[in-house]
N, C-alpha and C positions, 0 to 999 in steps of 0.2 A: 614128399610123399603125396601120392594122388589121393584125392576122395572120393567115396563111390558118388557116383552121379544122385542117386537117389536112395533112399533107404523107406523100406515097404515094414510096417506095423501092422497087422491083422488086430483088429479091436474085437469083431464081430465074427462069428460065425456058426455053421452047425454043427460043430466040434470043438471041444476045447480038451485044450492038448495039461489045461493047470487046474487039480482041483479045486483052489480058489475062485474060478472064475463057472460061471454059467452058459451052456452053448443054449443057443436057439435060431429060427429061421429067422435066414437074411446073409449079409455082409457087409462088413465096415471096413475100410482100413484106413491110414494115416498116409501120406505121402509125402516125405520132405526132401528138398536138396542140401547140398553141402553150404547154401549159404543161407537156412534158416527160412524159405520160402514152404508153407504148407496149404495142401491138399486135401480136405476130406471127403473121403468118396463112402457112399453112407446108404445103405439096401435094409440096414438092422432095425428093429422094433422099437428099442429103448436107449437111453443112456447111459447108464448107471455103470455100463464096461468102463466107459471114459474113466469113472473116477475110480473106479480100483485099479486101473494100470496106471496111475498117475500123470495121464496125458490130458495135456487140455491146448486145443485146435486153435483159441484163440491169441495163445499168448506167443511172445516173440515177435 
């Protein structure tokens, strides 16, 4: 079975698609490959998205 090459997370942005979560300006997302290599690409205000998606950039 193939793996996508890369799989894209929106953290950040000026819409939020989940009640639970807060939009505001800017953009974040997460960027990872299939073998655990991550990417944060980060234009957003604050942090606090991080920990209610339960992603954290450093670990792995």
């Amino acid at each position: 079975m193939q793996h996508p090459l890369f799989t894209v997370t929106i953290l950040y942005d000026n819409r939020s698609m989940r009640d639970d979560l807060l939009s505001s300006h800017g953009f974040s997302c997460l960027i990872e490959n299939h073998q655990g290599r991550r990417v944060l690409f980060d234009t957003g205000e604050s942090g606090p998205l991080l920990l209610a998606l339960n992603s954290h950039p450093t670990a792995g």
